[in-house]
C-alpha positions in Angstrom: 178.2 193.2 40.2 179.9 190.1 41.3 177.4 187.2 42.7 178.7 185.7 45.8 178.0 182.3 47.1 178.1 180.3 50.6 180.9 177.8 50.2 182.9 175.8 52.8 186.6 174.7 52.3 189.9 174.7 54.2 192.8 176.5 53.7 195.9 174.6 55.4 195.7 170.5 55.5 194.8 169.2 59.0 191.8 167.1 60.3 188.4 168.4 60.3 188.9 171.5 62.0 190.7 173.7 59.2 186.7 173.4 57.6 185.5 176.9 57.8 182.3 178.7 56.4 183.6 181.0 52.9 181.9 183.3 50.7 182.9 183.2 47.2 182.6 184.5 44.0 179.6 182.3 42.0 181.6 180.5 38.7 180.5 180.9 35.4 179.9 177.8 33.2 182.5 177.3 30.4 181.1 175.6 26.5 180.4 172.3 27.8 179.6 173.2 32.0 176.3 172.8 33.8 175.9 175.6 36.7 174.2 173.6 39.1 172.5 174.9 42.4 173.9 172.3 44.6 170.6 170.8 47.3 172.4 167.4 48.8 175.9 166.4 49.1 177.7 163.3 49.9 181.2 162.6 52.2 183.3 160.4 50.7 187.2 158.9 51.7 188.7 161.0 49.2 187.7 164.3 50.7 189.6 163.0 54.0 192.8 162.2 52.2 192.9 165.6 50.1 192.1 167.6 53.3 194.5 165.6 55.0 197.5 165.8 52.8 197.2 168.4 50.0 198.2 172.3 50.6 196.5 175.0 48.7 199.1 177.4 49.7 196.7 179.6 51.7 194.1 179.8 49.2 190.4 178.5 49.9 190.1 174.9 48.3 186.3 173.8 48.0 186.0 169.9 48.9 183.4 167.6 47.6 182.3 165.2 44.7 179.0 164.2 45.0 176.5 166.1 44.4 172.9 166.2 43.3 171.0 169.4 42.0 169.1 171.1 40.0 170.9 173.4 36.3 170.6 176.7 36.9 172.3 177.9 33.6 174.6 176.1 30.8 177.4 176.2 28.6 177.3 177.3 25.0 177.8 173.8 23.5 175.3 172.3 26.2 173.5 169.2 24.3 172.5 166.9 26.9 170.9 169.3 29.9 168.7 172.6 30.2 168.2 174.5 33.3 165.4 173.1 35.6 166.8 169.9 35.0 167.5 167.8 38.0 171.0 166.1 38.1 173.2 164.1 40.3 177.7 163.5 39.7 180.6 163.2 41.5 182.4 166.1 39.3 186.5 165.8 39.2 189.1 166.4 41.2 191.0 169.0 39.5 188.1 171.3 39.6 186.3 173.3 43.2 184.4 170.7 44.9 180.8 170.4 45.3 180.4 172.5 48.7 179.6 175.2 47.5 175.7 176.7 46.3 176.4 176.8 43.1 178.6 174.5 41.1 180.1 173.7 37.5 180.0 170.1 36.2 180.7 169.2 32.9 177.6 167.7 31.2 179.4 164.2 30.0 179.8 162.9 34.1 176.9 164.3 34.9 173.5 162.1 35.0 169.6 162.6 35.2 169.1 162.2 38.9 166.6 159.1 39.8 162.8 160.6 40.2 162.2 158.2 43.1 164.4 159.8 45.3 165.2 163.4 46.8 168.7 165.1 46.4 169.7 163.8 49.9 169.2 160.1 48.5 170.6 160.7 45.1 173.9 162.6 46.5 174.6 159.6 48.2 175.2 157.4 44.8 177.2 159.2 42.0 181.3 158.5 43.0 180.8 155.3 44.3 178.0 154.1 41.5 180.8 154.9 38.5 183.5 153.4 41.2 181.3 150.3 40.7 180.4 150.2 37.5 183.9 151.1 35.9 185.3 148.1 38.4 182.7 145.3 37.2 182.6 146.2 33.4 185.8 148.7 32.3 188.6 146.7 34.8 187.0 143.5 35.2 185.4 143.2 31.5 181.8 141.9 32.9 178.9 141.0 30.7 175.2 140.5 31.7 176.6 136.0 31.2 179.7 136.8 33.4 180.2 134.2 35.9 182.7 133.3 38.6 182.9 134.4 42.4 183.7 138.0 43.1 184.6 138.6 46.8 184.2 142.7 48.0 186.3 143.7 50.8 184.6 145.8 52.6 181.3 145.3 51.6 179.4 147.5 53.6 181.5 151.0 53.0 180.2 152.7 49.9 181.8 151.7 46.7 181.6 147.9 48.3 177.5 148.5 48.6 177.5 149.5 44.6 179.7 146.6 43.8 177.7 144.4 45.5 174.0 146.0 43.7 175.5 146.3 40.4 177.2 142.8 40.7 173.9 141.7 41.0 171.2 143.1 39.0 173.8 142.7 35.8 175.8 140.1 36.2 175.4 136.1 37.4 178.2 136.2 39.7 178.0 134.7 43.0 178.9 137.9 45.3 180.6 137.4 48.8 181.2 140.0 50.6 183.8 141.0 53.7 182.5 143.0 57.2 183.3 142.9 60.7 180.2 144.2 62.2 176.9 141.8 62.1 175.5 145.0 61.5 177.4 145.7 58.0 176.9 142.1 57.5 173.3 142.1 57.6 174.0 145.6 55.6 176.1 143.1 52.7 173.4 140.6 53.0 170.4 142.9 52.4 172.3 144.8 49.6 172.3 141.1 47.5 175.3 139.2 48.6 175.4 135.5 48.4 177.4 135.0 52.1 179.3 137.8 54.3 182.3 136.3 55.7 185.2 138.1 57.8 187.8 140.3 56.3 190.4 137.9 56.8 188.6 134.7 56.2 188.8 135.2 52.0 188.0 131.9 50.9 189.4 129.8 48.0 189.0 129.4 44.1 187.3 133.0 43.3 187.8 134.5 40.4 187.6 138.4 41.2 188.2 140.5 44.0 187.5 144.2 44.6 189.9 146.2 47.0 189.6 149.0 49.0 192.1 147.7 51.5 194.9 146.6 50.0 197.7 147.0 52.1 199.1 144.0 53.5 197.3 141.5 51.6 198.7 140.4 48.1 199.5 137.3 49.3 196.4 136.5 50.6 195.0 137.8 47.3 197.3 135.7 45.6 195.6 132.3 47.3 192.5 132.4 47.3 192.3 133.7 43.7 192.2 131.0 41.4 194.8 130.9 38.2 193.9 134.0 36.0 191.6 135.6 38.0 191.4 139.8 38.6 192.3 142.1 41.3 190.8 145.8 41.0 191.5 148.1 43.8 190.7 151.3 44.6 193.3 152.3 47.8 197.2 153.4 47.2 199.6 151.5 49.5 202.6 152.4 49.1 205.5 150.1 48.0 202.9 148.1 47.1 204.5 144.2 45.9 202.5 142.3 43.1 204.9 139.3 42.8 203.3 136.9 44.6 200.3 137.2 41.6 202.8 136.4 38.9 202.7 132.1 39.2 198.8 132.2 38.8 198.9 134.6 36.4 196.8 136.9 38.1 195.4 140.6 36.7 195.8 143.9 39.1 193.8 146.6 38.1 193.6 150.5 39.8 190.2 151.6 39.6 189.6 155.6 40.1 186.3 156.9 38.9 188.3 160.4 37.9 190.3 159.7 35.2 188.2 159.8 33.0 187.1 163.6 33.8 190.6 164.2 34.5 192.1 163.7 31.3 189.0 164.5 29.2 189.2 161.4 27.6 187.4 160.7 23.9 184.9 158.0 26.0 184.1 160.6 29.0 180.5 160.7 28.2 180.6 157.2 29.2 180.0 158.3 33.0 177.0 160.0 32.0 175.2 156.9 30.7 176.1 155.0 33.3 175.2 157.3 36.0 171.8 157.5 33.9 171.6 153.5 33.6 172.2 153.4 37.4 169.4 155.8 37.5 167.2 153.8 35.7 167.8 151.0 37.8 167.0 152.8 41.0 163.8 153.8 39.5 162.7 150.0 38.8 163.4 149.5 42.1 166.5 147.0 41.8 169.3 149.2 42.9 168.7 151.3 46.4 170.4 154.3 47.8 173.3 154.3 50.2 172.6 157.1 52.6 172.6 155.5 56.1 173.0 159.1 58.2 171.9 163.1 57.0 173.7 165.5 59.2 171.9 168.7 58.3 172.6 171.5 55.9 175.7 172.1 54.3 178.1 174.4 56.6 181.4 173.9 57.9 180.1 172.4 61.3 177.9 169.5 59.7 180.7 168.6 57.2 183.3 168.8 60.0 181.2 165.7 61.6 181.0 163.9 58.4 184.8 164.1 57.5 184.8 162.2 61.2 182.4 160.0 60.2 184.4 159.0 57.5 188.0 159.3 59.0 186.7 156.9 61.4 186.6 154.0 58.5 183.4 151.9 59.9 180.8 153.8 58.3 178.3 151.8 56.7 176.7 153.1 53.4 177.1 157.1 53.2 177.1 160.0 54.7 174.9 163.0 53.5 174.3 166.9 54.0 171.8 169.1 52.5 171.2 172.7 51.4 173.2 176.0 52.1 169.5 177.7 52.6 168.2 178.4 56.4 
């Protein structure tokens, strides 16, 4: 008999009201899966867009990437977990999302979840920790000597608060960060950064900036980098013009944390060390969590509120929901 499973997912694109309450078949792992029984999960800015603007024809569509859980069963080629194992991820797109009781992951993005904190804290890291960490030391080419100025726009959203942590504990760059708010600078400030100054007062001679708004702002990119310094950014803006970075010979860089799951490339397991590095780090107390508001359990009516949250674009740290149980 077929195992059924609370899920919640949308079936037409449209704001936060197509989220509806599902029951649906439980998935069974594949060589290389984890089935994890899903206790926290985390909103993020690409569960907006992808509710917002992609179809699935009619069919339920499960949102949601970060998770954190604990294996219930595994794949036949399963090296790295065994059920009763706690684990937190942020999965990949081309897969059901993470709403759901029970979810497949494939062992190589997954991670050991930090023993210093619950699921509700540890759902809050996973996307926007690998976001980081592939932006500082895959695009930007860090090292633990790495010096220079890195500004991060928007440092108080989520992926800006890992950039800003990582930046830190493994690198000697001098971090200044961008917010609005003196409550998101404060936020910046007690993450690690050097100075918080507005989003449109970048100052001069830096040598790396990270971008989740990018629209609008090559030029200004284009000053106050200095000659041969890095842009990564994370955002699509359309027609998007990188001329004005040609005379300094300035480096753009896309940064999205699911290519590497996407295309199952030969170096996928790298997310998995990294997400357990990051763990490490939270244990020894030099990296925190980002969960700044818990909405509840996971059902269509608590994530409704946190795609708001999100749409909204001020929210400082994450979002989180937890457990399908009553």
């Amino acid at each position: 008999m077929e195992h059924m499973m609370r899920a919640v997912g949308y079936r037409t694109p449209g704001g936060p009201s197509v989220l509806e309450d599902l029951e649906l078949a439980a998935p069974t792992p594949g060589p290389r899966d984890l089935l994890v029984r899903v206790e926290a999960v985390s909103v993020n800015p690409v569960d907006v867009k992808v509710r917002a603007g992609t179809d699935p024809g009619g069919e339920p569509r499960v949102l949601g990437f970060d998770a954190a859980g604990v294996v219930q069963a595994v794949g036949a080629e399963v090296t790295l977990f065994a059920p009763g194992d706690e684990v937190y991820y942020a999965g990949s797109i081309d897969r059901p999302g993470t709403n759901q009781e029970l979810h497949l992951v494939d062992e190589r993005i997954a991670g050991r979840k930090p023993v210093s904190l619950g699921f509700a804290e540890a759902a809050a890291l996973p996307l926007t920790a690998i976001t980081a960490w592939e932006t500082l030391f895959d695009r930007f080419r860090l090292g633990a000597d790495s010096t220079g100025t890195l500004v991060v726009l928007g440092a108080a959203g989520g992926a800006g608060s890992m950039v800003i942590q990582l930046a830190r504990a493994l690198t000697k760059l001098r971090v200044i960060g961008t917010a609005s708010r003196p409550d998101s600078r404060q936020w910046a400030l007690d993450l690690g950064a050097h100075a918080v100054v507005g989003h449109d007062e970048l100052p001069e001679d830096v040598d790396y900036i990270f971008s989740p708004f990018t629209a609008g702002r090559i030029e200004d990119f284009a000053r106050a980098l200095r000659p041969g310094g890095a842009i990564t950014a994370i955002d699509e803006p359309p027609g998007l013009d990188l001329l004005p970075l040609k005379v300094k010979s300035i480096s753009f860089h896309w940064e999205l944390m699911f290519t590497r799951p996407l295309f199952r490339t030969p170096d996928m397991i790298v997310q998995h060390e990294l997400l357990n590095r990051v763990a490490e780090l939270v244990d020894a107390g030099t990296v925190r969590h980002t969960m700044t508001a818990h909405l509840g359990r996971i059902d269509a009516e608590g994530l409704r509120k946190a795609h708001e949250l999100v749409e909204d674009g001020h929210m400082t740290g994450k979002v989180v929901l937890s457990g399908f149980r009553d």
